[in-house]
N, C-alpha and C positions, 0 to 999 in steps of 0.2 A: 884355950881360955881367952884367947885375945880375939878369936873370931866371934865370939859370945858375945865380947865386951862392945866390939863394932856391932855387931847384929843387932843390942839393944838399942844401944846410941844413935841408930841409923832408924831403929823405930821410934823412938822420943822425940827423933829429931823430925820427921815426919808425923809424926799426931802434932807437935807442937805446929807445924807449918800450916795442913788441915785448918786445927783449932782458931791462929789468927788469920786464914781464909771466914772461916763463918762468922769470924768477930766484923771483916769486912765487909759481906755481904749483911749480916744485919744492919750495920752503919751506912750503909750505902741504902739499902731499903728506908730505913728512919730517916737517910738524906731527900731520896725521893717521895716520900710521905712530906715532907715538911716544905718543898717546894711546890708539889700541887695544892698546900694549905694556901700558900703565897699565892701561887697565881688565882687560886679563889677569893682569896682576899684583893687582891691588886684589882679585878672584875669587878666587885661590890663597892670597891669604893672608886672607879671610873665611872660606875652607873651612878653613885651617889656625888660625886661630883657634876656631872649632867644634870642632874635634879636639879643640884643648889644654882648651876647653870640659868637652867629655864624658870626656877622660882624667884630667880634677882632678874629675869629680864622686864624691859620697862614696859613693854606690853602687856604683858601678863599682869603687871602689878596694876595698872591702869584699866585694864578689864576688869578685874580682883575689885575694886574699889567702884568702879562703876557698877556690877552689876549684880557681884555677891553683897557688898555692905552699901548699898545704895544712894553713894555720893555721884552729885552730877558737876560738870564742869561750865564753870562761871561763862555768864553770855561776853564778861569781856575783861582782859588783865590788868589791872595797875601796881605798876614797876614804883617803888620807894626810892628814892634821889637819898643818898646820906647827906647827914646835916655835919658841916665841922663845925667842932666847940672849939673856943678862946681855951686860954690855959688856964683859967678859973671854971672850967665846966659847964661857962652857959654859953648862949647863944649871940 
């Protein structure tokens, strides 16, 4: 009777060890699913980072303006001097 009782126990106790083997390998599978999501994510927004890179360079936006929306640049600059005011606001 008590070799029965070990013979079960030794097989329950083995399906159960099995069982949270495959619970493992699932978990581990969904781990590795969720990090190649990551690193396709982490790639798309590297590349979109470069974008906004090259789309805020001063070049770019200076050509942009010159030759898409047809602005041309002045034959010459003049720089504004500030004025200080008294403490009543005028000059």
């Amino acid at each position: 009777m008590v070799g029965w009782a070990a013979a079960i126990t030794v097989v329950i106790a083995l399906f159960a060890l099995a069982l949270f083997h495959a619970m493992i390998v699932d978990r581990q599978t969904t781990l590795d699913g969720l990090n190649e999501q990551l690193e396709d994510v982490r790639a798309v927004n590297d590349r979109l980072r470069l974008d906004v890179a090259r789309a805020e360079s001063p070049d770019r936006i200076v050509a942009e303006a010159l030759y898409r929306l047809g602005m041309v640049e002045p034959d010459r600059r003049v720089y504004l001097a500030p004025v200080e005011l008294d403490q009543g606001g005028t000059k």
